[in-house]
C-alpha positions, -999 to +999 in steps of 0.1 A: +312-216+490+304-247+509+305-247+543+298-282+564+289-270+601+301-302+622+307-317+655+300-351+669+291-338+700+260-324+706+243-291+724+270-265+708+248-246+684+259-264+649+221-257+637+218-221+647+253-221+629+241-233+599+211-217+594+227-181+601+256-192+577+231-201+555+206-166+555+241-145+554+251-161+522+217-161+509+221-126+506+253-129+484+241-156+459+213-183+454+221-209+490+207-243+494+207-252+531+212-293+536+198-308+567+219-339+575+208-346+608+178-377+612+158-350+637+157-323+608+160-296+632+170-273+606+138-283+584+117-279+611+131-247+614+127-235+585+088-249+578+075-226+611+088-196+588+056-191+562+081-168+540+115-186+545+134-178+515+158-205+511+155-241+501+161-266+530+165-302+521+170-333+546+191-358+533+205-381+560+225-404+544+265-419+542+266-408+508+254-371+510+284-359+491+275-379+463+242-364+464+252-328+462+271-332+436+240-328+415+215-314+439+240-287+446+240-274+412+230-239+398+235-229+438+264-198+446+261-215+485+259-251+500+253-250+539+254-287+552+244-292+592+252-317+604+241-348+632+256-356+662+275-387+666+274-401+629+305-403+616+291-415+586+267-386+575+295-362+591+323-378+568+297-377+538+293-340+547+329-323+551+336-347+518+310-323+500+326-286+519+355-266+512+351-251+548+343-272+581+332-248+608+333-267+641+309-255+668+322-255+703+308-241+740+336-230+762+331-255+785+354-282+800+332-312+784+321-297+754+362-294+747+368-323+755+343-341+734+360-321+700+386-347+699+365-372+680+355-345+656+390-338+652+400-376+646+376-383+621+388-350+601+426-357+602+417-394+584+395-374+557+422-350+550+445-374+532+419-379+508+400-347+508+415-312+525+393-286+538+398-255+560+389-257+594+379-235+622+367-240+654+336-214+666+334-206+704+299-207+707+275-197+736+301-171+751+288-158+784+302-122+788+329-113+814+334-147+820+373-160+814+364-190+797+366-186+760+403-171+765+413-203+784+395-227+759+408-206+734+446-211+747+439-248+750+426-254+718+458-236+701+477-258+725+467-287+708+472-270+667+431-264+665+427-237+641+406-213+665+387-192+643+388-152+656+346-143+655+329-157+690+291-163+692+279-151+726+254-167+748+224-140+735+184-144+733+184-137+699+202-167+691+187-191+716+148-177+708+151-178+670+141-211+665+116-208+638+118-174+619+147-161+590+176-141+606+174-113+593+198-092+623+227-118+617+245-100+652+282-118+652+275-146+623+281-115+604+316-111+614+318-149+610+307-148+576+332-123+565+361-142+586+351-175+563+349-156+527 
């Protein structure tokens, strides 16, 4: 499977996506985990973990699909996260997936910064089609706000994916160690296979 974990807009989790993605499938098959973004969040990540499992590599460029292509090879897995606001590396990137997961908080901003995302994925389609599903990420509990995003975004024909990612410490305070307890990415990983 390769997953590209996208969004131009930034602040809605798209690391923490990838790198649970990434340690779920890791369990199912040998997963390379490809760090797009210039700040290498999720290298830096993954270097504060002395016995992180996985190989991470940063490659920032317009041409990363080209690059995987070989780099990808021998690997069950490809989990690519992406940068904010570089349609460049973010086109390179859902040119090298099958599946585009697309991070979003259920906020009035953060939904109405997906547009882009969705623009720049309508003019790669013609040339290369991938599944798509939006994530509703950082879900506060009891709160009405991921139903109404979730009724605007199928409004508009967004593919709304069914698995939510709630506002939770052990998401926000993982920053540096393997997931192990994959909480709701597990559900997500079973919705995407």
């Amino acid at each position: 499977m390769r997953i590209a974990v996208v969004g131009l807009k930034g602040g809605v989790g798209k690391t923490t996506t990838a790198v649970y993605i990434a340690a779920g499938l890791h369990r199912t098959g040998r997963t390379l985990l490809v760090d797009t973004d210039r700040q290498q969040s999720a290298v830096l990540w993954s270097e504060q973990d002395p016995i992180w499992p996985l190989p991470v590599v940063a490659r920032a460029t317009n041409d990363v699909h080209r690059h995987l292509a070989t780099l990808g090879a021998g690997f069950d897995h490809l989990v690519i996260d992406t940068p904010p606001g570089d349609e460049g590396v973010v086109g390179s990137a859902v040119m090298a997936a099958d599946v585009v997961v697309v991070p979003v908080a259920p906020t009035g901003l953060d939904l109405n910064r997906i547009m882009p995302t969705f623009d720049l994925l309508a003019r790669i389609e013609a040339v290369h089609p991938v599944l798509v599903g939006v994530l509703l990420t950082r879900v506060r509990r009891g709160t009405l706000a991921a139903r109404g995003v979730r009724e605007v975004l199928a409004e508009v024909g967004y593919p709304v994916l069914d698995c939510q990612i709630p506002l939770a410490e052990q998401y926000a305070g993982s920053f540096g160690t393997f997931p192990v307890d994959l909480g709701h990415y597990e559900d997500l990983i079973k919705e995407l296979s």
